[in-house]
KOLFIVEX-870015 format. One record per residue: x, y, z of N, C-alpha, C in turn. Coordinates in nm, 3 decimals. Example, Ala and Ser with C-alpha at 12.3 -4.5 7.8 and 13.67 -1.06 7.14 Angstrom:
n.u / n.v / n.w / ca.u / ca.v / ca.w / c.u / c.v / c.w
1.319 / -0.569 / 0.780 / 1.230 / -0.450 / 0.780 / 1.320 / -0.330 / 0.780 $
1.285 / -0.225 / 0.708 / 1.367 / -0.106 / 0.714 / 1.290 / 0.003 / 0.787 $
This chain:
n.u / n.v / n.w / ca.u / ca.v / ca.w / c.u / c.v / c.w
1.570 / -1.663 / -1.201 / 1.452 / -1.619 / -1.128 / 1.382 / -1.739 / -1.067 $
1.321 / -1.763 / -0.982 / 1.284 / -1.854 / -0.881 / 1.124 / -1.892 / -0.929 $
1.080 / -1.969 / -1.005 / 0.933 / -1.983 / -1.047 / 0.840 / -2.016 / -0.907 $
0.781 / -1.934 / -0.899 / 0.660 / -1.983 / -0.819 / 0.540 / -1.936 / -0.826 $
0.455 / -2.008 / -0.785 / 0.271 / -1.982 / -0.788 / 0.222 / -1.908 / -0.677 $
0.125 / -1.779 / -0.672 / 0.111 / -1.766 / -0.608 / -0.033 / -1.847 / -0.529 $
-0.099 / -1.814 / -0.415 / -0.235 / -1.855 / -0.393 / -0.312 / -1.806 / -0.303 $
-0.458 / -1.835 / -0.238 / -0.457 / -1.773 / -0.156 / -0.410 / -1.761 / 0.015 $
-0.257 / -1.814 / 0.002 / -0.220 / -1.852 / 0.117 / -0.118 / -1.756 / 0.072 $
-0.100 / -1.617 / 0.159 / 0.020 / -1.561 / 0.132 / 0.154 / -1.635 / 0.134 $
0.248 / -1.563 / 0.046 / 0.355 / -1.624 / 0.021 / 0.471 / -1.521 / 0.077 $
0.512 / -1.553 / 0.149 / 0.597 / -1.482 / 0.254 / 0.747 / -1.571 / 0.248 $
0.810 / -1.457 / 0.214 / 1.005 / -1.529 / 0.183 / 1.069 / -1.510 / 0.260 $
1.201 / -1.580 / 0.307 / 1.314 / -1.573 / 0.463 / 1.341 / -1.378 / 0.473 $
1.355 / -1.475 / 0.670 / 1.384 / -1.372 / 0.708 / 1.324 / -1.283 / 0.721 $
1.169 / -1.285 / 0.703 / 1.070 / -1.159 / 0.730 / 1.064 / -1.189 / 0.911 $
0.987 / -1.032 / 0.940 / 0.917 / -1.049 / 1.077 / 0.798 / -0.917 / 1.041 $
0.693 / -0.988 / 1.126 / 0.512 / -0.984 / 1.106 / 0.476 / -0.983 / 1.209 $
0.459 / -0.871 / 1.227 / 0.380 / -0.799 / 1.397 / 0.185 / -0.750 / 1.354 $
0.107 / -0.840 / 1.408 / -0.044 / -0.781 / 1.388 / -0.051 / -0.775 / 1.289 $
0.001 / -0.843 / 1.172 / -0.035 / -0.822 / 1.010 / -0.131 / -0.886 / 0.956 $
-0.202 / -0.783 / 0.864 / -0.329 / -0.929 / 0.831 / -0.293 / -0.891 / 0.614 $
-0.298 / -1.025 / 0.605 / -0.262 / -1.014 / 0.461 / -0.365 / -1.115 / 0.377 $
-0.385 / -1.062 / 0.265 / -0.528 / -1.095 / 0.164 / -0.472 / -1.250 / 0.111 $
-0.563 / -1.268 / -0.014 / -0.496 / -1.360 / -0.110 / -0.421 / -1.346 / -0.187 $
-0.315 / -1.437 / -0.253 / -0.252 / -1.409 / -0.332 / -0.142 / -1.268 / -0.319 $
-0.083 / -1.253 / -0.195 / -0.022 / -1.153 / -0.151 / 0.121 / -1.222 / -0.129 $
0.244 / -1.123 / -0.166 / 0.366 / -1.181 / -0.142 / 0.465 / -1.098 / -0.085 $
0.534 / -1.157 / 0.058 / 0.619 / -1.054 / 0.124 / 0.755 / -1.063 / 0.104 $
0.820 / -0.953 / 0.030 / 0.967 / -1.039 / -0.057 / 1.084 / -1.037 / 0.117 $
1.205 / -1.067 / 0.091 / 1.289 / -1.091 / 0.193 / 1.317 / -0.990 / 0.244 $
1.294 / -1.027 / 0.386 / 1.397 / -0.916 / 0.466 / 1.296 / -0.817 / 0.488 $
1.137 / -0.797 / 0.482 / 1.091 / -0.730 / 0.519 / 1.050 / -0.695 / 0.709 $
0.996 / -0.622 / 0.701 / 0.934 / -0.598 / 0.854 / 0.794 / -0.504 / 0.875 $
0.720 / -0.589 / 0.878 / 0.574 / -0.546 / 0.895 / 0.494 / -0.564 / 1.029 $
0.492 / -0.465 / 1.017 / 0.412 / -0.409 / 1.186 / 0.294 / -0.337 / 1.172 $
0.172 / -0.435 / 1.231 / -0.014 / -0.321 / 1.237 / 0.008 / -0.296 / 1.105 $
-0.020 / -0.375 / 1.033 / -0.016 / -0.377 / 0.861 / -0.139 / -0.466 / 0.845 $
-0.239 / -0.415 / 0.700 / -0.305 / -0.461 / 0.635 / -0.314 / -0.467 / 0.506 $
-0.261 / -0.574 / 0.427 / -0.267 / -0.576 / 0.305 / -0.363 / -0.657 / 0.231 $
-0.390 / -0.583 / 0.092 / -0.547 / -0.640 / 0.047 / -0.478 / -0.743 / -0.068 $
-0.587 / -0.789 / -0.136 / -0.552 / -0.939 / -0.194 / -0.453 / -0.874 / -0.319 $
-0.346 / -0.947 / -0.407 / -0.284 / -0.997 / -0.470 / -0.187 / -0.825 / -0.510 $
-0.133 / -0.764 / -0.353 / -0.073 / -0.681 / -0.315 / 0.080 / -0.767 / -0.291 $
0.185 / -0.653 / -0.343 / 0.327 / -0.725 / -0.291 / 0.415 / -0.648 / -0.248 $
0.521 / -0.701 / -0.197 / 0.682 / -0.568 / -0.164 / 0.775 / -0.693 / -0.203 $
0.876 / -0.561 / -0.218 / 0.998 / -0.638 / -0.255 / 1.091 / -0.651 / -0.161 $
1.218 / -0.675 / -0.155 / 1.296 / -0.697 / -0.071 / 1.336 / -0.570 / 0.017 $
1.355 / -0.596 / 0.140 / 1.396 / -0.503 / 0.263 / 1.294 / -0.366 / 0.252 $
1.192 / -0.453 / 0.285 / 1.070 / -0.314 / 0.277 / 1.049 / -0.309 / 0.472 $
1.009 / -0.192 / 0.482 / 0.944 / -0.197 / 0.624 / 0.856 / -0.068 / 0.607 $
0.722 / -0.159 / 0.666 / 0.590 / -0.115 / 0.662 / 0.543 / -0.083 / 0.808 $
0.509 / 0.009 / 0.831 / 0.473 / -0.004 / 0.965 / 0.331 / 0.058 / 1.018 $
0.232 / 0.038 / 1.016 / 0.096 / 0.113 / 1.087 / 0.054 / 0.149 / 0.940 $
0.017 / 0.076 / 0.821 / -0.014 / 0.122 / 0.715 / -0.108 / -0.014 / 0.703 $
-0.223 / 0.073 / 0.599 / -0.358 / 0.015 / 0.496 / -0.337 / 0.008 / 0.361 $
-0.280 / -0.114 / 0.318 / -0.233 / -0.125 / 0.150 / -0.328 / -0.184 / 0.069 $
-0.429 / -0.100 / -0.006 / -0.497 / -0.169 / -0.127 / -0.490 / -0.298 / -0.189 $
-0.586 / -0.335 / -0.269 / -0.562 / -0.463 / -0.340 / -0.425 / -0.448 / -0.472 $
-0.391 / -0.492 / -0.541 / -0.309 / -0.491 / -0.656 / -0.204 / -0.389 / -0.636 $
-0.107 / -0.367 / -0.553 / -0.022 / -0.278 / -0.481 / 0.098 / -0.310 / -0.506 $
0.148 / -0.271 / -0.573 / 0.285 / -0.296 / -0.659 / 0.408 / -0.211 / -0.547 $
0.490 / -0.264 / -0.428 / 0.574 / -0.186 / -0.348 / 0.699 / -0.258 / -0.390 $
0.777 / -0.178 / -0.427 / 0.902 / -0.238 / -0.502 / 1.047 / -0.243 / -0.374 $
1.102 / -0.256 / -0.397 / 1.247 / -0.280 / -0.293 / 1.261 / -0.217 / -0.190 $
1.297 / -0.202 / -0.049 / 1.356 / -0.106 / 0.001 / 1.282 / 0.019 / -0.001 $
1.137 / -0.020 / 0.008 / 1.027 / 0.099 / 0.046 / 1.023 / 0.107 / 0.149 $
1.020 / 0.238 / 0.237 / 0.984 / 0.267 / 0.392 / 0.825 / 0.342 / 0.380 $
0.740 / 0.275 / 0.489 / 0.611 / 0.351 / 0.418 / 0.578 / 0.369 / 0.593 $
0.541 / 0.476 / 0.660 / 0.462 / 0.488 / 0.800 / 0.607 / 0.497 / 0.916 $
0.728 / 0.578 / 0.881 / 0.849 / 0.568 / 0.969 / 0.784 / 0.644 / 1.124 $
0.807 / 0.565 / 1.212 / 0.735 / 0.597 / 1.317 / 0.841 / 0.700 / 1.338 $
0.766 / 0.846 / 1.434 / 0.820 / 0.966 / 1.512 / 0.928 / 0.955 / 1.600 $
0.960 / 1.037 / 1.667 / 1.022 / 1.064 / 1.772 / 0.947 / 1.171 / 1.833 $
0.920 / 1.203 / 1.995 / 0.882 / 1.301 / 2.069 / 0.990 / 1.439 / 2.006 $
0.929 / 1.511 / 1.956 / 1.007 / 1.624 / 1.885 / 0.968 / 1.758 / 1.990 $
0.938 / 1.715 / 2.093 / 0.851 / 1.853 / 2.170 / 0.935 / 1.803 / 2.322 $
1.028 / 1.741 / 2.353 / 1.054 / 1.702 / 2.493 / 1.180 / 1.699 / 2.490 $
1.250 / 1.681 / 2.596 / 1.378 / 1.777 / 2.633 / 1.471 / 1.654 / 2.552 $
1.459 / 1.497 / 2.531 / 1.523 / 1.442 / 2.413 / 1.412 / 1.353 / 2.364 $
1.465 / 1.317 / 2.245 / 1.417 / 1.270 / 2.150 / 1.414 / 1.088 / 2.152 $
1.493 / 1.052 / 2.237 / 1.517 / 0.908 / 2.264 / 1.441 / 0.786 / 2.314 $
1.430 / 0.695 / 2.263 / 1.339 / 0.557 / 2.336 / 1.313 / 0.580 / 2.473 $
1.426 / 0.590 / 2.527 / 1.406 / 0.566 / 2.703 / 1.267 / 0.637 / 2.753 $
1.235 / 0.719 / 2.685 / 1.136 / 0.851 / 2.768 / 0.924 / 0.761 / 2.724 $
1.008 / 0.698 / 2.624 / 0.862 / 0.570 / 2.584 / 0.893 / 0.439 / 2.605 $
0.976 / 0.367 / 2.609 / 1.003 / 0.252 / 2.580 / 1.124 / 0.263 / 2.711 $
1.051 / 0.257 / 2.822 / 1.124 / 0.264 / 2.954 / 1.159 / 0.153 / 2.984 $
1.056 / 0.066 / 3.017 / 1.068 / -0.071 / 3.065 / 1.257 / -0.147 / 2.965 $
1.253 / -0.127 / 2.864 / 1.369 / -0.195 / 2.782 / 1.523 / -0.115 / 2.842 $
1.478 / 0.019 / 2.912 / 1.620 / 0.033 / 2.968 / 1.607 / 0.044 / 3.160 $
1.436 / -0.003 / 3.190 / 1.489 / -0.061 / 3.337 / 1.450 / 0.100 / 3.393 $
1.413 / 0.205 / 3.308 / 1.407 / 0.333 / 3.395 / 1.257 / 0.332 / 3.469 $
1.157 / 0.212 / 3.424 / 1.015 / 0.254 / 3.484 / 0.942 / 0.077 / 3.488 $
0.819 / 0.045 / 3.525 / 0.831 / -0.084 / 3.501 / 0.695 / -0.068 / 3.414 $
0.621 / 0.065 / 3.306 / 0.544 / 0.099 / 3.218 / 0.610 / 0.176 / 3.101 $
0.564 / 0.144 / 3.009 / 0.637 / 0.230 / 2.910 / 0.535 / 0.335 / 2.865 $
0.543 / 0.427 / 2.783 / 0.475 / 0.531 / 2.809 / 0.362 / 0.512 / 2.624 $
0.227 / 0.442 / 2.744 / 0.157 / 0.390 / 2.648 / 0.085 / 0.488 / 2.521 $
0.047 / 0.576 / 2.607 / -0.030 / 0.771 / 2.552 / 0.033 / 0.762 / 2.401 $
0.174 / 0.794 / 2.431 / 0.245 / 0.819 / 2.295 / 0.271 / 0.726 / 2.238 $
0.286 / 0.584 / 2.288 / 0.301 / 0.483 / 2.181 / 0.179 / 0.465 / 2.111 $
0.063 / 0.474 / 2.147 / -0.093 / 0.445 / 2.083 / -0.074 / 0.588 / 2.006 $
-0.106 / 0.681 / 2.031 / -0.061 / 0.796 / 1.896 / -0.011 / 0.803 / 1.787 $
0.067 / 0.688 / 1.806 / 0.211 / 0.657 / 1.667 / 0.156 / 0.587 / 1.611 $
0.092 / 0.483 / 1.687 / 0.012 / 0.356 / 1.605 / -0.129 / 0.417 / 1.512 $
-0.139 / 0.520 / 1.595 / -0.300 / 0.560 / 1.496 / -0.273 / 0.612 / 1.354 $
-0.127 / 0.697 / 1.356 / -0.034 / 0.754 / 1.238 / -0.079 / 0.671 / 1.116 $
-0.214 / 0.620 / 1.054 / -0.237 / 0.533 / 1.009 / -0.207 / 0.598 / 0.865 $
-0.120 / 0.506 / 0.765 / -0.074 / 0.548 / 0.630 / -0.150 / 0.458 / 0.561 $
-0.231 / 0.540 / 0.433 / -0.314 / 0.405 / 0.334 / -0.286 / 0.450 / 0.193 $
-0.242 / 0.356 / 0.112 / -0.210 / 0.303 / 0.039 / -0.333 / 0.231 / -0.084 $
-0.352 / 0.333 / -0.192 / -0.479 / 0.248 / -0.261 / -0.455 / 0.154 / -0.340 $
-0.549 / 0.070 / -0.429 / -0.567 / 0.007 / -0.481 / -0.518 / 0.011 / -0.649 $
-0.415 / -0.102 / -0.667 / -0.340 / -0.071 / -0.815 / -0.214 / 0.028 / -0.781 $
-0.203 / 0.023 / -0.700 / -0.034 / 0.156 / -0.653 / 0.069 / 0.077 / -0.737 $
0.179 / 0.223 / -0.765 / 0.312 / 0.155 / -0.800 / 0.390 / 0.234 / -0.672 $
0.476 / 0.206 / -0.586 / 0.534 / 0.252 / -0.511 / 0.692 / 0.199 / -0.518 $
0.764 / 0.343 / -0.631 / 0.875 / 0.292 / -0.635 / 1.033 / 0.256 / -0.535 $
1.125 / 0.198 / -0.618 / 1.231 / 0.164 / -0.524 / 1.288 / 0.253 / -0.419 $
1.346 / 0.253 / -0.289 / 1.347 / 0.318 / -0.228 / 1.248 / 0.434 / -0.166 $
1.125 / 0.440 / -0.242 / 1.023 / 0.542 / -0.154 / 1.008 / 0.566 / -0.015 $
0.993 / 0.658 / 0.023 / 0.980 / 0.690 / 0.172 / 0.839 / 0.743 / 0.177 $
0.749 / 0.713 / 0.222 / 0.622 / 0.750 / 0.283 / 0.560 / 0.824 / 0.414 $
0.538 / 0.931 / 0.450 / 0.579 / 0.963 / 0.557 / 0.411 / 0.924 / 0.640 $
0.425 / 0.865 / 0.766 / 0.270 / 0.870 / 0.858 / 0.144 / 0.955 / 0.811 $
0.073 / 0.884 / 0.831 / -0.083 / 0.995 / 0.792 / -0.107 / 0.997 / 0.692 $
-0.015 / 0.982 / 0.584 / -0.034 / 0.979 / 0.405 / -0.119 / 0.890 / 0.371 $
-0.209 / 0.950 / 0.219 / -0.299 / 0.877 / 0.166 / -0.279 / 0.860 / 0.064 $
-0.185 / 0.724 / -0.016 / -0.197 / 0.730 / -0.186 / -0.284 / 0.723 / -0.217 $
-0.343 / 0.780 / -0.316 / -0.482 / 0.729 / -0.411 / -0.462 / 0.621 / -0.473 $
-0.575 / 0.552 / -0.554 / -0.592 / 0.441 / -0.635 / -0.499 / 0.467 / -0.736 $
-0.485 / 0.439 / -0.831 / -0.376 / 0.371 / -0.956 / -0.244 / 0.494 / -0.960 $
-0.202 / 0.560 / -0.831 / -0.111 / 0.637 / -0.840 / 0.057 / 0.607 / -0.844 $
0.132 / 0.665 / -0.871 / 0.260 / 0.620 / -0.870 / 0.344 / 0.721 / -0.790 $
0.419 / 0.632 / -0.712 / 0.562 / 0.730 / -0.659 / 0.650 / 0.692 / -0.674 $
0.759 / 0.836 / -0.803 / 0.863 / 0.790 / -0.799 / 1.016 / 0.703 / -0.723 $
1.080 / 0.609 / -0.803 / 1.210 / 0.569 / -0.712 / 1.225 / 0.675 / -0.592 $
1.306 / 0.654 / -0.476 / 1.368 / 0.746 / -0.415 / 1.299 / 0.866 / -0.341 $
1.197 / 0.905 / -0.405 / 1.062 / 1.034 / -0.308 / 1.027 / 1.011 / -0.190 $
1.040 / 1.103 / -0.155 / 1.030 / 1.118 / -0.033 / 0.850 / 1.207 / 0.017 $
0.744 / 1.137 / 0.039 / 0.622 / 1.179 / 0.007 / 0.553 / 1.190 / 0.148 $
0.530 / 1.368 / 0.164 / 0.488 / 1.412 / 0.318 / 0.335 / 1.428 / 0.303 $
0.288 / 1.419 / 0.165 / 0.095 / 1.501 / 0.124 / 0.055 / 1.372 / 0.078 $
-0.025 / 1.397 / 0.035 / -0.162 / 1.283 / -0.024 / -0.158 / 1.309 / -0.126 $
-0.181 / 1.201 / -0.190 / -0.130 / 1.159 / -0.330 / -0.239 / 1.152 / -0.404 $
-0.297 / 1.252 / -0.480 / -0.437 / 1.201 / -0.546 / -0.469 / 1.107 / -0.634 $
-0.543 / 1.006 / -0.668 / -0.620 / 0.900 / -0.752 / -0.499 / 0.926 / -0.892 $
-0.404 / 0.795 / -0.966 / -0.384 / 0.830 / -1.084 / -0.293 / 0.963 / -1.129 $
-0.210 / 0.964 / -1.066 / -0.147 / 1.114 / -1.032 / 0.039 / 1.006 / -1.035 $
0.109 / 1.087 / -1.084 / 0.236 / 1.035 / -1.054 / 0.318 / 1.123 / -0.983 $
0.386 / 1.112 / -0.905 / 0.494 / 1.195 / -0.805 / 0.631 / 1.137 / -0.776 $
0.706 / 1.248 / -0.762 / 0.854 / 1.231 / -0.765 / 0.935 / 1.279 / -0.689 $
1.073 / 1.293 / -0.630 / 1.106 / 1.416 / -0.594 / 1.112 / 1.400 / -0.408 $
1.192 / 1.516 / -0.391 / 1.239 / 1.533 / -0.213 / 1.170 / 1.674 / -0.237 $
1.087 / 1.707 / -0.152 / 0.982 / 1.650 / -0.101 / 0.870 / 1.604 / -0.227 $
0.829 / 1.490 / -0.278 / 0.725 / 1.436 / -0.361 / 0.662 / 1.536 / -0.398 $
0.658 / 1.552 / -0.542 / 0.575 / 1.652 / -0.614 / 0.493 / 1.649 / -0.735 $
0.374 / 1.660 / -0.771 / 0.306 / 1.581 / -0.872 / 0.368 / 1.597 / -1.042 $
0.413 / 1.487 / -1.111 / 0.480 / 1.575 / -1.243 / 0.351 / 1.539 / -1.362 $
0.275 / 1.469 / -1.331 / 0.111 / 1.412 / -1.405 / 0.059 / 1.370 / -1.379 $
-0.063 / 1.336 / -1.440 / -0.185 / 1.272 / -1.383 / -0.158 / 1.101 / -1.509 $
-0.218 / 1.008 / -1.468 / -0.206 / 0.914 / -1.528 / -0.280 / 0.923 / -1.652 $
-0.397 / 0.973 / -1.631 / -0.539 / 0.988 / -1.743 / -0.584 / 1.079 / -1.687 $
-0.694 / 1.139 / -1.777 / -0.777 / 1.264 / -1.742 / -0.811 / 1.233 / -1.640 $
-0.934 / 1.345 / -1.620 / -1.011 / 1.335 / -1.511 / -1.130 / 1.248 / -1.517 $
-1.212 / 1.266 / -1.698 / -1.326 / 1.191 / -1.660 / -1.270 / 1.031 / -1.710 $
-1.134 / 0.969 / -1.715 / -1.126 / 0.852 / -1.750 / -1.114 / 0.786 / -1.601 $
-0.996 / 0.881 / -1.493 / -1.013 / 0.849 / -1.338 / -1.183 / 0.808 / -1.278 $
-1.284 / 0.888 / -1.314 / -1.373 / 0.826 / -1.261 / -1.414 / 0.764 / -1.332 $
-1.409 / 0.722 / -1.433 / -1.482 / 0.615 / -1.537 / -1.428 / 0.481 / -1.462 $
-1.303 / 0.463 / -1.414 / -1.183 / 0.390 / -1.344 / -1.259 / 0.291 / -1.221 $
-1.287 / 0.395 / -1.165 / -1.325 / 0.447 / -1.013 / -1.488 / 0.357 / -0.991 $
-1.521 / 0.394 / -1.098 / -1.711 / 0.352 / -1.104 / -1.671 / 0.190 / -1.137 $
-1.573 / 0.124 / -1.217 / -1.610 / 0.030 / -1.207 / -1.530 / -0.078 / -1.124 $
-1.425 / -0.057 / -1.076 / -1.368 / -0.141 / -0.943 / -1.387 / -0.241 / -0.971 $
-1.260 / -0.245 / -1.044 / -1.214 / -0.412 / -1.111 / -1.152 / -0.451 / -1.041 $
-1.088 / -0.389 / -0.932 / -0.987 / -0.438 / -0.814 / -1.085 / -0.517 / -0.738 $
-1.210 / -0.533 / -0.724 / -1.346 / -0.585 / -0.634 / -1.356 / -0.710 / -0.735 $
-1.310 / -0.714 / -0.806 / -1.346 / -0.825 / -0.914 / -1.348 / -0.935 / -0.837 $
-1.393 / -1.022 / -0.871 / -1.369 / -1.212 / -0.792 / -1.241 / -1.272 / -0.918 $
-1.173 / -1.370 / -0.805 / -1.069 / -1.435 / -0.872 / -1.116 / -1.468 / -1.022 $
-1.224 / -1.577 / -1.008 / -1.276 / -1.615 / -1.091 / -1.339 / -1.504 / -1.237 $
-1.373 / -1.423 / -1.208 / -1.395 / -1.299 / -1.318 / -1.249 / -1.246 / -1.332 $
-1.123 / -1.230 / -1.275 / -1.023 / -1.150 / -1.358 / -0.952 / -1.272 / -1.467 $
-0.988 / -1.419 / -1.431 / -0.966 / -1.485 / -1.466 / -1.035 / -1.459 / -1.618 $
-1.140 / -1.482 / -1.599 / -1.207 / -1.441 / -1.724 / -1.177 / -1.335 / -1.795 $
-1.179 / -1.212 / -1.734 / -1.148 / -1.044 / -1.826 / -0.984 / -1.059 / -1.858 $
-0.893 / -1.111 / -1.830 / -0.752 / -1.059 / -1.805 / -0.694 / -1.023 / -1.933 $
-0.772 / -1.094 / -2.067 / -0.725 / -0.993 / -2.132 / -0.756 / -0.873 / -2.166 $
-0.915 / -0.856 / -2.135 / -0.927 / -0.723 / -2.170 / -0.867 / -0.645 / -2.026 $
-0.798 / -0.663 / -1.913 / -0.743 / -0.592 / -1.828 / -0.608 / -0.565 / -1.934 $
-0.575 / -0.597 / -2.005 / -0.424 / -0.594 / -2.072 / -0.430 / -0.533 / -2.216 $
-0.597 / -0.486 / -2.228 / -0.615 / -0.377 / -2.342 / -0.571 / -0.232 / -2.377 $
-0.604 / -0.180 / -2.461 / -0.578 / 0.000 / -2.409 / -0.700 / 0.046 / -2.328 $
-0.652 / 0.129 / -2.278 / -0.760 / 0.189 / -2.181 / -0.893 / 0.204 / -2.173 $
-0.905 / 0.258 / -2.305 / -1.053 / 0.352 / -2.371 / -1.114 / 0.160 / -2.412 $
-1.039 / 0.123 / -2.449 / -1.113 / -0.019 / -2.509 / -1.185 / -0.100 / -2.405 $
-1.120 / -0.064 / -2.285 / -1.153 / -0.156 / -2.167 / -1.277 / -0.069 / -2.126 $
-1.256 / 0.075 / -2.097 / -1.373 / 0.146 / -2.034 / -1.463 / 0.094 / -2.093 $
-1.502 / 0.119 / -2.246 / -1.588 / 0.147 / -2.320 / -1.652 / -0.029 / -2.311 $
-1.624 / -0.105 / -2.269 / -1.651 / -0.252 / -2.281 / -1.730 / -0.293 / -2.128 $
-1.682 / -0.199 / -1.982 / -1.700 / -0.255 / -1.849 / -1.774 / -0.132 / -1.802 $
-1.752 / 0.005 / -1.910 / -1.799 / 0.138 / -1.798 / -2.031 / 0.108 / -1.819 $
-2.075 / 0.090 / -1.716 / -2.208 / 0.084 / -1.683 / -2.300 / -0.061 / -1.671 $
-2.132 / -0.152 / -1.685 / -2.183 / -0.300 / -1.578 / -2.164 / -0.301 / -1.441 $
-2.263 / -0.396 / -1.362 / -2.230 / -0.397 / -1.183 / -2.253 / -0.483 / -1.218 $
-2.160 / -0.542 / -1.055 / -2.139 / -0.684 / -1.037 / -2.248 / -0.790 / -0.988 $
-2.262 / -0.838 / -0.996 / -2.361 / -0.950 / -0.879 / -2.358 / -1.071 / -0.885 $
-2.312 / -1.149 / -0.770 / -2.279 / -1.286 / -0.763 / -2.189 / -1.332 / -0.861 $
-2.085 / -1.257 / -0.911 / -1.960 / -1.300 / -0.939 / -2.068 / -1.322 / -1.158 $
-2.143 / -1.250 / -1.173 / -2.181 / -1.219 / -1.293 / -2.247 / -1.075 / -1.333 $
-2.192 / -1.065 / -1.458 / -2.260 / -0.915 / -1.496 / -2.352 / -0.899 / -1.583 $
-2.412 / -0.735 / -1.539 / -2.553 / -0.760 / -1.627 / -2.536 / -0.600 / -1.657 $
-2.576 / -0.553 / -1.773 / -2.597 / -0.441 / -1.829 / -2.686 / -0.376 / -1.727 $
-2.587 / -0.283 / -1.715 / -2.728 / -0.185 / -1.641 / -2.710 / -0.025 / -1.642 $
C-alpha cells in the first residue's frame, strides 16, 4: 500500500482529467478518474476509475472504485439519439453546437451528502439526492433520493434499512460534526470512534463558536 499524508492541498493520482472542479481540503482523487462541473467538500474521496460528472459531493464522502455518479442523457425525444445533433461543431455538421440542451444536462445537478458510503461500482443516476450518512450498495443502480442514514441496494436501488432510528438521525443532524474545524476533529476523534449513543449523549446540545464549545 503506498503511505501517504493527506493535506489541505488535494491529492489527486495519474491519469486523472478535471473539467470546472472545485475540491475542499484534504480530498483525494484515486486513478483514472474523470471529473467534470464537480464539487467536492473537504476530506471527501473516490477510488479508482470513478467518473463524476455535474455532481455536489458532501464533506467525508467515502466513493469507492468504479462509481458512475450524474451519467449524462441522450436526446430520447428526437429522431436519433447521437452527439452529432448537440455536439455538431466535432463532426463539422454546424459551426454551434446545440447549447439549449447541453446547459440542461449540466443543470442535471446530482448531490451527494455528507459522511456517504457510495459503494463499488454504483451507478447514480442525474437529479439524485443522497442524504447525509447514507449508503449505496456495491453495484445499484440508484434512480430516487436516498434519504438521511438509510442504506440501499439493488437494480433499481431499494431501501433494505435505515442506519439508526429516526430520533438518533436528527440527534446526528443537529450537531454537524462534518462542520467541525480541522483542529476540533483533531481533538474529538476519539470520541468520533465511540458507540453512537456515547457520542450523542456527550456533543447532542453543544454549538460551535470560533472553533470552541460551550454548553448551551
Amino acid at each position: 500500500m503506498i503511505e501517504k499524508k493527506l493535506s489541505k492541498k488535494p491529492y489527486i493520482h495519474e491519469h486523472c482529467q478535471l473539467f470546472h472542479t472545485e475540491l475542499g481540503e484534504y480530498t483525494e482523487i484515486g486513478a483514472h478518474n474523470y471529473l467534470e462541473n464537480v464539487k467536492m467538500g473537504d476530506f471527501s474521496y473516490t477510488g479508482q476509475f470513478c467518473i463524476l460528472q455535474n455532481v455536489e459531493v458532501g464533506k467525508f464522502s467515502n466513493i469507492a472504485a468504479m462509481v458512475r455518479i450524474g451519467p449524462t442523457a441522450h436526446p430520447m425525444n428526437r429522431p436519433t439519439l447521437h452527439h452529432i445533433t448537440y455536439r455538431r461543431k466535432m463532426y463539422g455538421v454546424d459551426t454551434h453546437d446545440d447549447d439549449t440542451f447541453l446547459s440542461w444536462r449540466k443543470a442535471q445537478i446530482t448531490y451527494i451528502g455528507h459522511d456517504t458510503w457510495i459503494g463499488h461500482g454504483a451507478i447514480i443516476m442525474p437529479g439524485v439526492k443522497i442524504g447525509n450518512g447514507a449508503v449505496v450498495g456495491s453495484g445499484a443502480i440508484v434512480t430516487k433520493d436516498v434519504e438521511p442514514y438509510t442504506i440501499v441496494a439493488g437494480i433499481p436501488a431499494k431501501p433494505l434499512r435505515r442506519r439508526f432510528d429516526e430520533q438518533t438521525v436528527k440527534r446526528l443532524e443537529r450537531i454537524k460534526w462534518w462542520d467541525w474545524s480541522y483542529e476540533t476533529l483533531k481533538e474529538r476523534i476519539d470520541d468520533l470512534s465511540q458507540h453512537i449513543e456515547t457520542f450523542l449523549d456527550k456533543y447532542e446540545g453543544r454549538r460551535e463558536f470560533s472553533g470552541k464549545h460551550f454548553n448551551g
